[in-house]
Structure formats: structure tokens, C-alpha cells
N, C-alpha and C positions, 0 to 999 in steps of 0.2 A: 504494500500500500504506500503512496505516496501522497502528499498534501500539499497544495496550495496554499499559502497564504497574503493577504493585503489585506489593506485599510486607508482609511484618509487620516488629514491630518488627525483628526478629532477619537482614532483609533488609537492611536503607535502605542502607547503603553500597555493597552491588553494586550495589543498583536507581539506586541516582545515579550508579554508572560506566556504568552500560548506558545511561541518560537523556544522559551525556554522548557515548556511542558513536553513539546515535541524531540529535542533533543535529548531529555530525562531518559524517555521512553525508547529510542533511538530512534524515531519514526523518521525515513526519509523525507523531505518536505524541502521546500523553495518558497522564499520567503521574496514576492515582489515590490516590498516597501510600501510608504514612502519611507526613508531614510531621514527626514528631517520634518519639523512641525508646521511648515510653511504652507502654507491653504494650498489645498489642491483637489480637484475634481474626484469626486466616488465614484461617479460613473464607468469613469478611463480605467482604475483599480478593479471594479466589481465585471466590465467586461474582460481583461487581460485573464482573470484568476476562471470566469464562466470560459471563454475560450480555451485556456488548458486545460479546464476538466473533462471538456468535451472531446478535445484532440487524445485523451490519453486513457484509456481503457483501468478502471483500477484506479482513477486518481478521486481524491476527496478534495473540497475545496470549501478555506476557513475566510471570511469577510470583517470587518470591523469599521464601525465607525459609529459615530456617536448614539445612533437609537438602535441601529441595525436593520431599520425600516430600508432605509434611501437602497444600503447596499442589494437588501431581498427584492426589490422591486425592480431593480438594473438587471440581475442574475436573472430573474424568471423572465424576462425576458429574449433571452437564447435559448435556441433549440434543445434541448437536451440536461435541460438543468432543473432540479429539483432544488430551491434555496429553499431555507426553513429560519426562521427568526425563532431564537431559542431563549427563553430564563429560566429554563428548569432542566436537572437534568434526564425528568419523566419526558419535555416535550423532546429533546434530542436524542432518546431511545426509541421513542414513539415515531418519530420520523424518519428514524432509520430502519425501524422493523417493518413497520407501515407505508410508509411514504417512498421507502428508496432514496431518500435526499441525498444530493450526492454536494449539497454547500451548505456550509454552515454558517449562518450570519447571528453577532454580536453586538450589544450596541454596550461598548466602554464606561456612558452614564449610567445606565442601566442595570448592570450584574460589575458585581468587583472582581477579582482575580480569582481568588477562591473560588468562586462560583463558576466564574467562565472554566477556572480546569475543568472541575469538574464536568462541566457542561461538556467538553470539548472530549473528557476521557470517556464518557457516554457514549457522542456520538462514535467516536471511533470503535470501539468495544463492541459495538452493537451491529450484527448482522439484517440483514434483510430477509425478512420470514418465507418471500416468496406467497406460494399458494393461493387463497382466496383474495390477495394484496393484487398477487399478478397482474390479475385483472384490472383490477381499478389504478394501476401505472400505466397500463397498457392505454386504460383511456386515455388519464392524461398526455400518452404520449398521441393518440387519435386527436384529440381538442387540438393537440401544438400545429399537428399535419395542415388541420382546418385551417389554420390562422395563416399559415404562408402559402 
């Protein structure tokens, strides 16, 4: 498994606790900034990280920024992306057994460090159940079909 990660400015400090959660764990991951707190666009971050999750078979991908709204609404917009805005770490079990989400989005004010690990060691942990889900992915990947 590999992960993704980005944020905007209003992220960097959870996305560096979660960079350091990920290295704990040894989880391969690619960390696409920003490097500095200097305002910059979610959008440009939340498409690069939905772009590699799609190009790469296997790959998870982590978002951040200050609600974790902006970032979930940029991502569900690419083909093939499952984002989930998470404060618990029932809902990012729950999205990955259920849902298949294959992005994780964060919002910095919202959950503290603590919380985001956890959150973050959930999603990863947590398999996709398959089965009676299958179905109801399969649609939303039919709904995406319709849209383009």
C-alpha cells in the first residue's frame, strides 16, 4: 500500500503529524506539500493527490486542510475517487468497509493530532468488505459514467 498525501496552507501541521504516523508504521507514502504556510490553492493539492490515486492501482490518498470540506469536494470530483471527510474513527472504518474510499480528507480545525492518527490508522487498517457493498460502489461508479 502506498499513500498520498497534501494539504493547503491551513493543513501543514496535521499533514506533518500524519507524515510522521506514516513513517512510524513504515507505510510507503509521498508527501506532495505544501512545504511552506504561504496561501495556496486546495484545489491544485486535492487534484494532484485524486490524480495519483487514480493512476496507481493500490494507492490510498490523505487530504488536509482546514474543514476538510473544500479538499472532499475537489476529490469527488475525479473519476474514480471515493473522498470521505472523517472525525471519527467509526466514520473512516465505515468508509473503508462500506464505501471503498480510497481518500481520506481532514480538516486541521477540526480533529487534533491525536485524533487525526487515529483516524488515519483506521482508515488504513480497515479492508473493504466487498459483497453486498459491491454493488452499491459499482453504482456509484455507474452515477460517475453518467456524469461525463
Amino acid at each position: 500500500m502506498k499513500v498520498i498525501l497534501a494539504s493547503d496552507h491551513a493543513g501543514i501541521e496535521l499533514r506533518q503529524e500524519l507524515v510522521a504516523l506514516l513513517k512510524e508504521r513504515g507505510t510507503d507514502f509521498q508527501d506532495l506539500g505544501p512545504q511552506t504556510r504561504e496561501s495556496v490553492d486546495y484545489p491544485d493539492f486535492a487534484s494532484q493527490v485524486a490524480r495519483a490515486v487514480v493512476a496507481e492501482a493500490g494507492t490510498l490518498g490523505v487530504l488536509v486542510c482546514g474543514t476538510g470540506i473544500g479538499m472532499s469536494i475537489v476529490a469527488n470530483k475525479h473519476r474514480g475517487i471515493r473522498a470521505a471527510l472523517c472525525t471519527t474513527e467509526f466514520e473512516a472504518r465505515m468508509t473503508r468497509a462500506h464505501n471503498d474510499a480510497n481518500v481520506l480528507c481532514l480538516g486541521q480545525r477540526v480533529v487534533g493530532a491525536g485524533v487525526a492518527r487515529g483516524i488515519l490508522e483506521a482508515f488504513l487498517s480497515t479492508a473493504f468488505e466487498g459483497g453486498r457493498h459491491e454493488k452499491r460502489v459499482q453504482k456509484i461508479r455507474d452515477v460517475e459514467a453518467q456524469q461525463r
